[in-house]
VEXSEFI-88366 format. One line per 5 residues: number of its first residue (from 1); their letters; for each residue y, z, x of C-alpha. Coordinates in steps of 0.2 Angstrom, whole numbers. Layout:
residues N
NUM) A) Y:Z:X ~ ...;
END
This chain:
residues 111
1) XXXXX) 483:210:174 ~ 470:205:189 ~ 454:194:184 ~ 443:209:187 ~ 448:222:179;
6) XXXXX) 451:209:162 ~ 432:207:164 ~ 429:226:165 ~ 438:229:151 ~ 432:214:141;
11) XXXXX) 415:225:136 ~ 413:246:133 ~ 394:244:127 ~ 382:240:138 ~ 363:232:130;
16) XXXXX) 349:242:138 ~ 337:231:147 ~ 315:233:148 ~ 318:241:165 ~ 328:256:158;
21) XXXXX) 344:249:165 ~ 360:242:156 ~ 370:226:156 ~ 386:223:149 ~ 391:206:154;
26) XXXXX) 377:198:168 ~ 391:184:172 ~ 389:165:177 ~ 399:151:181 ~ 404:133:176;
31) XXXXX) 411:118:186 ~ 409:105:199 ~ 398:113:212 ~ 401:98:223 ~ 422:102:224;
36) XXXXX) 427:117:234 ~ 443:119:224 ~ 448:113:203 ~ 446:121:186 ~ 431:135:187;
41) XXXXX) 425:145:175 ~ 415:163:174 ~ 410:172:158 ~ 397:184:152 ~ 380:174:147;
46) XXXXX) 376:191:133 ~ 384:196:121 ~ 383:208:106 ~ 379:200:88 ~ 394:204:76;
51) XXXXX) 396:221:71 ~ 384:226:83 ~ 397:230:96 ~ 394:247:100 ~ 373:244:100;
56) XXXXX) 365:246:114 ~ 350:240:107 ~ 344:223:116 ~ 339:215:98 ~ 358:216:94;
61) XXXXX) 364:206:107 ~ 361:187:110 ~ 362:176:123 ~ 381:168:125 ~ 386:148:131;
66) XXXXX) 402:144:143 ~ 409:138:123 ~ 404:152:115 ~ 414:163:128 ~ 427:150:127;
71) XXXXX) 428:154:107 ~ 427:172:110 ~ 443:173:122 ~ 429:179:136 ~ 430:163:149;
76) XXXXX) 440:168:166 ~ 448:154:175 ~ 448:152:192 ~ 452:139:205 ~ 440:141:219;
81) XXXXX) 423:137:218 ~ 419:154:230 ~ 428:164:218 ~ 419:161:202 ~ 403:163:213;
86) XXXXX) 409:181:219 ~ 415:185:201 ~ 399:180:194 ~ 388:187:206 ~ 399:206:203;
91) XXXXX) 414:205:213 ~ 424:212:198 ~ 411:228:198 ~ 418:244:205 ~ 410:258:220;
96) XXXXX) 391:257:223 ~ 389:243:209 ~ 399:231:217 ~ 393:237:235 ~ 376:232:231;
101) XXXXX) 381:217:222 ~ 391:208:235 ~ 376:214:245 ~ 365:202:235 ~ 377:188:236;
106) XXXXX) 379:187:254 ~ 361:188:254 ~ 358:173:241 ~ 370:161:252 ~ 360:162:267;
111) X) 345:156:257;
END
């Protein structure tokens, strides 16, 4: 099974956010920025708080660390540098989601 669709099938709740939206991973990475290629990492920086997996509410999840996603079995390994950027920034989205987040990505790395 592909890296993206592990990641989208990693969560079926989503935490509704202030502005009305919802979130169900809101991935980052790890690893040397300075090195093209080596050992990367992305995982989801929320999670939900045990037994509160199906809660959408924002109080029953928590914020996650690169170890507590390691412990959970959510950590994605990549090799390229670019690649854990493009998964983190939404890469692994599907349709108009992943449209407009590649959109912000291109954007962010002219900046």
């Amino acid at each position: 099974m592909g890296k993206k669709r592990i990641i989208r099938r990693m969560r079926q709740s989503a935490m509704k956010n202030s502005d009305g939206s919802l979130s169900s991973h809101r991935m980052s990475w790890v690893g040397d920025p300075t090195k093209k290629r080596g050992n990367f990492g992305v995982f989801p920086t929320i999670a939900p708080k045990k037994g509160k997996e199906e809660s959408s509410n924002s109080e029953d999840w928590k914020e996650q660390t690169p170890m507590e996603a390691k412990e959970r079995g959510e950590m994605i390994k990549v090799k390229s540098r670019r690649r854990a950027m493009r998964l983190a920034a939404g890469a692994w989205k599907k349709g108009k989601d992943k449209k407009e987040a590649m959109k912000g990505y291109r954007e962010n790395r002219k900046k």
